[in-house]
N, C-alpha and C positions, 0 to 999 in steps of 0.2 A: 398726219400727212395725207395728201390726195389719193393716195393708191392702200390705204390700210382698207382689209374686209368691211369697218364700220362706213367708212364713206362710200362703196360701190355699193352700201347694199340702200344709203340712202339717197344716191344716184337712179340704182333701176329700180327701187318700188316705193321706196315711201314719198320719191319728190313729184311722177307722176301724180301719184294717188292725191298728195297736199294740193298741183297745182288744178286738176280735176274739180273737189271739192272747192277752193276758190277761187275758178270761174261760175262754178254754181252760185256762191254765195254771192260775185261782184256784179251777177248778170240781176240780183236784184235791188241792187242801187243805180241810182238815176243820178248821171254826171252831166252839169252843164259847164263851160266856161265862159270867162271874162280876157277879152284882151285877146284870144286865140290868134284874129288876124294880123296881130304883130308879130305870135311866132312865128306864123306863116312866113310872114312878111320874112325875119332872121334869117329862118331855114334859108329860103330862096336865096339871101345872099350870098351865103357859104360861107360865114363869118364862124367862130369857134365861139362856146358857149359853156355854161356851168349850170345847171338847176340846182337852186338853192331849198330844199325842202327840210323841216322841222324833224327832228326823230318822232314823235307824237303824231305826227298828220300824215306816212309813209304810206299807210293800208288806204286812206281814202284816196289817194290817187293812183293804185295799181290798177286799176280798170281802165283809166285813162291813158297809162303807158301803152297798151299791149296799143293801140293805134299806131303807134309809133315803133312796131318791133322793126321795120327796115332798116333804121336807123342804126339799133344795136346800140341802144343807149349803155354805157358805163356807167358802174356802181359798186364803191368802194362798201365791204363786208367787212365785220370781223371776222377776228382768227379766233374767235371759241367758237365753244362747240357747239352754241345757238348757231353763228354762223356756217358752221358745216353743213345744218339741215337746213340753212337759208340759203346759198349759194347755189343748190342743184335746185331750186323751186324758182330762184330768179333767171335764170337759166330759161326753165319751159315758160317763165311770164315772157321773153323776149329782152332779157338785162343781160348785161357782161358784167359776169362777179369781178372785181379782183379784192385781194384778201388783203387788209390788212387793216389797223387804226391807230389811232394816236398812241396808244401804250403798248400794241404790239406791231411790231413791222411797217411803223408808220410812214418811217421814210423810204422804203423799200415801196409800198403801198403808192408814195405819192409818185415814183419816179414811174410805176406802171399805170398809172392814172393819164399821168401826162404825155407817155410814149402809146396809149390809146389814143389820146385824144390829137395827137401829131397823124392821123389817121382815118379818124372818126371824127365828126361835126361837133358832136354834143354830148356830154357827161350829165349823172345826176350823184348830186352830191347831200346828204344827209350832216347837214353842218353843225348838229350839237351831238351825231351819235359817236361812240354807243353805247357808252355809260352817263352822259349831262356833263356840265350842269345843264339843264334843262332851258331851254331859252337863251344859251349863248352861243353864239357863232364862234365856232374856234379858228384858229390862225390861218389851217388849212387847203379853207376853201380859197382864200385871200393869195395863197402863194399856188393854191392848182390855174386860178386863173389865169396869173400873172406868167409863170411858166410856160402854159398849150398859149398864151398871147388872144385868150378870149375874155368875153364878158364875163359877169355874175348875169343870171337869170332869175330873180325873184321868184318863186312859188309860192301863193298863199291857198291852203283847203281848207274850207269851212264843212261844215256838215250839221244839218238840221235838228235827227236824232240821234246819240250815237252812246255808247257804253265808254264808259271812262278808266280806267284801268287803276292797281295802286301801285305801279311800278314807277321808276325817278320821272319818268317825261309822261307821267299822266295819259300813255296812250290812246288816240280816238279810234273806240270801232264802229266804225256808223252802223245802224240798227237795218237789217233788211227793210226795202219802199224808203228809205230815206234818199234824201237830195244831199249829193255832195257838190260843193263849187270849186273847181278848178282856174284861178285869180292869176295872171299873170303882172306881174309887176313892171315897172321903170327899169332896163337893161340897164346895170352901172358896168361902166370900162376903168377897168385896172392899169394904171400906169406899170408900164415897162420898169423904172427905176422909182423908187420911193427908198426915203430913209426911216429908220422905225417908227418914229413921228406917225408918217403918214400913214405910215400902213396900219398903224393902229386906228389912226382917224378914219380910215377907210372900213377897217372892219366893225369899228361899234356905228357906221354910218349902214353899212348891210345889216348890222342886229335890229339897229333902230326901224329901217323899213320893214325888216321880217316882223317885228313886234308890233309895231302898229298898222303892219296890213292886216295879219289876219285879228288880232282886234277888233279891227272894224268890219272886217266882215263877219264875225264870231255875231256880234250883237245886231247886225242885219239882219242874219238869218233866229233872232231871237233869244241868243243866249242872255241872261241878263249878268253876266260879267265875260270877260276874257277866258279863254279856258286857260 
């Protein structure tokens, strides 16, 4: 629960102390982007929107969020107890936790997702966490869109050097003086009514761009395969 001893205390000193440490660590990676002026361009319209980010590629664009803490982007967590000491650390990055995921409190999760985003502009959504499988977009980025009556926002992060992790989604931690790329994709719009059909052709159409964006950016910046 939110109010037990273990979460205030990782509320007032450990999420400080974590988000401390990295801004140290993100203030030494170098973030460029691709396509920025069309976010621009979105924001400006006041249109409703979904960032679509990989659970693997999350840490290299936290440096690039805090730009955008006005906003008060949304970001669905889990309910363990990873998530416990991630929620008070997204917090000080400038994220709105809300808690929950596909096998815990998922639908509760999506209806506060979307009663944010009835509110607020823009959501970021982690489309394969927070167990995998690793590289598929699950249903529910597909029904958070079509709900707040916004787009999908593609995010592709590439990164030059980075430490690979051995956990299910092969986590990137880009290497301090590394170059991360923050890729902005083809906004796709969610029809209002679809029948399962569609909606499924719609969501393996957002895996498909997610997989072959950052692909191609992967082996730009030198990787000689896909991570």
């Amino acid at each position: 629960m939110s109010g037990t001893p273990r979460n205030t205390f990782l509320k007032i000193f450990v999420a400080p102390l974590v988000y401390l440490l990295l801004r140290l660590y993100l203030s030494m990676i170098r973030v460029r982007t691709l396509r920025e002026d069309a976010l621009m361009e979105f924001l400006r319209s006041g249109r409703k929107g979904v960032g679509a980010v990989w659970h693997q590629r999350f840490v290299g664009v936290l440096g690039y969020v805090r730009k955008f803490r006005y906003l008060s982007l949304s970001v669905m967590i889990s309910m363990s107890r990873d998530g416990d000491w991630i929620a008070p650390v997204a917090k000080w990055i400038g994220l709105r936790p809300v808690r929950g995921s596909s096998s815990r409190g998922g639908r509760e999760a999506l209806a506060a997702m979307v009663q944010d985003l009835a509110t607020n502009q823009v959501a970021v959504h982690v489309v394969d966490g927070p167990q995998g499988p690793k590289g598929v977009v699950k249903p529910g980025l597909v029904r958070l869109a079509q709900l707040s009556r916004g787009v999908i926002l593609p995010i592709y992060i590439s990164v030059d050097r980075a430490w690979v992790t051995r956990s299910w989604d092969r986590c990137l931690i880009p290497k301090p003086f590394s170059h991360v790329l923050v890729h902005f994709g083809d906004f796709i719009d969610v029809p209002q009514q679809m029948d399962s059909e569609a909606f499924e052709a719609l969501r393996l159409e957002v895996e498909k761009k997610m997989i072959e964006g950052h692909a191609q950016d992967d082996l730009n910046f030198g990787w000689e395969k896909p991570l």
